[in-house]
N, C-alpha and C positions, 0 to 999 in steps of 0.2 A: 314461787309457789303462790305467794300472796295475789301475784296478775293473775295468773288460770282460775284464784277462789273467785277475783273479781269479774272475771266472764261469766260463771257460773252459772248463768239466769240466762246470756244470750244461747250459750252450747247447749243445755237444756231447751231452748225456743226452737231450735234449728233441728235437733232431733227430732221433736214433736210434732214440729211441719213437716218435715219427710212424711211422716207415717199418716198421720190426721190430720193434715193441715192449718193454714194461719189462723182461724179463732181456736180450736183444741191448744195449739202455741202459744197462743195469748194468756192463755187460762193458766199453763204451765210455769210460764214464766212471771205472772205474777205471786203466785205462790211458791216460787223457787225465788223469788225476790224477797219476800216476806221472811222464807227460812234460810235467806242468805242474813240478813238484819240479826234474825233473833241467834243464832250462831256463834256470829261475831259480838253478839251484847255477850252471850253466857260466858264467851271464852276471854272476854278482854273487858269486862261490864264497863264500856262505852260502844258509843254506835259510831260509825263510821260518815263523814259527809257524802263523801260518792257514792255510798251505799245507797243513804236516805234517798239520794237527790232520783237514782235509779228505780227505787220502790216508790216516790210518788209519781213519776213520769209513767210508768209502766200503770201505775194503780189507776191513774186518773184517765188516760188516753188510751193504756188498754182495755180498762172498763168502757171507755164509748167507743170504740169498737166492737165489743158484745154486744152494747148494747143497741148501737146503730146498724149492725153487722155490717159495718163500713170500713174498709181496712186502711182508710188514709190516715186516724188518728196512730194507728199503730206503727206505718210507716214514718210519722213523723216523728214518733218518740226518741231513736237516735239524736235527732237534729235539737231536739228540744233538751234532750240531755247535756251533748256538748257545748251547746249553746249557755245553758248556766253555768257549768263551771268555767267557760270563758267570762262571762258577766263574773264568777266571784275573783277570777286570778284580775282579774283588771280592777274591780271595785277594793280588793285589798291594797294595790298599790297605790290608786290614784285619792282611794280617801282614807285608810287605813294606814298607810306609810308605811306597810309592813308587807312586803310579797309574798304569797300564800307559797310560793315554791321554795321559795327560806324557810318557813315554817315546816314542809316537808323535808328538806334534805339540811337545814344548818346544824341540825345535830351531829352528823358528820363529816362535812366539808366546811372552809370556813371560803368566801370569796368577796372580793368591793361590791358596796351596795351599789353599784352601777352595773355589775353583771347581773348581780340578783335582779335586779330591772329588768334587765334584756332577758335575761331568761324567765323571767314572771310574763313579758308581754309575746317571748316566740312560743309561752303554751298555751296563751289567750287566741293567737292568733294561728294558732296549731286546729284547737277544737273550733274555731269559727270554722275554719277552712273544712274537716269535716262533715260540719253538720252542712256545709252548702254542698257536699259531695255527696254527702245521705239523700237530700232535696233531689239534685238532679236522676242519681239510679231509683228513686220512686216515683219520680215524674215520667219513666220511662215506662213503669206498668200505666201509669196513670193514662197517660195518652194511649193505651194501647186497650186500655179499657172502655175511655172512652168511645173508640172506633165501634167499639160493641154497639153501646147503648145507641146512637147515631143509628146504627142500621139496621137494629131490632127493634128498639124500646122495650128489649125482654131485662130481666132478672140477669146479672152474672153469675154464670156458674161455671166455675174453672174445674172440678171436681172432676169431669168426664163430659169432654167439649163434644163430641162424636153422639152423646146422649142428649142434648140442652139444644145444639144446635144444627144446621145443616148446611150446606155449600160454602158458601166464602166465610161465614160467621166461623164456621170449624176454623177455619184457617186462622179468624183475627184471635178468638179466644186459646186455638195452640199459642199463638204470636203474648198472649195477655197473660198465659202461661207462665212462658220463658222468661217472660220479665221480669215476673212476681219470685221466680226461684232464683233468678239475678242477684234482687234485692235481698233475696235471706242468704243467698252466698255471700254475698257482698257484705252483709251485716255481719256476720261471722269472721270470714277469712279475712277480709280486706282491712276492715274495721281493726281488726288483732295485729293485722300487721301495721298498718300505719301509727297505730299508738307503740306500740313494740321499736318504730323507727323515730319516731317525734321522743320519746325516753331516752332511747340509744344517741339522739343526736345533741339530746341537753345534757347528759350526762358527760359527755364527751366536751361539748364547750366550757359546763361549770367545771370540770377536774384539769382543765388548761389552764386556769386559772384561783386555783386552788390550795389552800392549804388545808392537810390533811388534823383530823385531830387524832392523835394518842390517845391510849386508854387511859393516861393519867391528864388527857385535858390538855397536854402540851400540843401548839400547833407544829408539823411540819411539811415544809414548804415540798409542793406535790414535782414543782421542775428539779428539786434537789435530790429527789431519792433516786 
């Protein structure tokens, strides 16, 4: 339940674009980020890091997106997301001493601090991997957009391509389209499954290696049950 609260804010963006498209989205999902924050304050009175880290990314680069009505900062916010919590799971090991993925799960499993390693550094190198996968499917509007600008020097407007523009330009702005709906698929579905599978597969290496704790604190050994 707690993953679906944490989308929250992307499945609200991806609705919004269907209907009114990516600045209406922008607008949505910053203020669906805000009362993802204030939510989770009331009902646990602390604030969540992923949370935070999600309401400034969205706050700061979706705001210059409004403001520039330039949709690369918004495209880039994924990458910019995953990319800090790679920087914190790395910067907790290497000068903390302490792997942020222990932090999240040693209250229930116990495992050698050399797994916790490995599994601190395969979800650093999980969201790096990510955010350069975000990079490339919005490069793929990017380019697609640019072909625009190159053979108009008009305005983009994906809104109603048949309206804006004419002969081959219809074509490149369908073509700048399909990209742009790629990227919000892709932000949605892809994004949810690949964190759903990078979960499923750490979970799966720490509980190999694992001893399980008992409600009274006792560990037992997870190959022995």
């Amino acid at each position: 339940m707690k993953f679906l609260f944490d989308f929250f804010p992307i499945a609200l963006f991806f609705i919004f674009y269907k209907l009114y498209g990516i600045y209406a989205a922008t607008i949505v999902a910053i203020v669906a980020a805000i009362a993802q924050n204030a939510f989770y304050y009331l009902r646990h009175k602390k604030f969540e890091t992923m949370h935070l880290i999600t309401l400034a990314a969205i706050t700061i680069l979706g705001g210059l997106t409004l403001f520039f009505q330039n949709k690369t900062f918004i495209m880039w916010k994924p990458t910019a997301v995953y990319w800090i919590i790679a920087i914190a799971f790395i910067l907790s090991q290497l000068v903390y001493k302490k792997p942020l993925i222990k932090k999240m799960m040693g209250s229930i499993i116990d495992v050698p601090d050399k797994i916790w390693r490995n599994a601190n550094y395969g979800m650093s190198f999980g969201f790096i991997l990510f955010g350069i996968i975000n990079i490339y499917v919005a490069n793929l509007y990017f380019k697609a957009e640019s072909l625009i600008v190159a053979k108009s020097n008009l305005e983009i407007k994906l809104d109603n391509c048949a309206t804006y523009y004419t002969g081959e330009l219809i074509q490149l702005c369908n073509n700048a389209k399909i990209m742009e709906e790629q990227w919000v698929n892709f932000k949605l579905f892809w994004m949810l499954g690949l964190t759903f599978v990078l979960m499923a597969l750490l979970t799966a290496y720490l509980y190999k290696y694992a001893t399980n704790k008992d409600d009274d604190g006792s560990l037992i050994n997870a190959e022995n049950d």
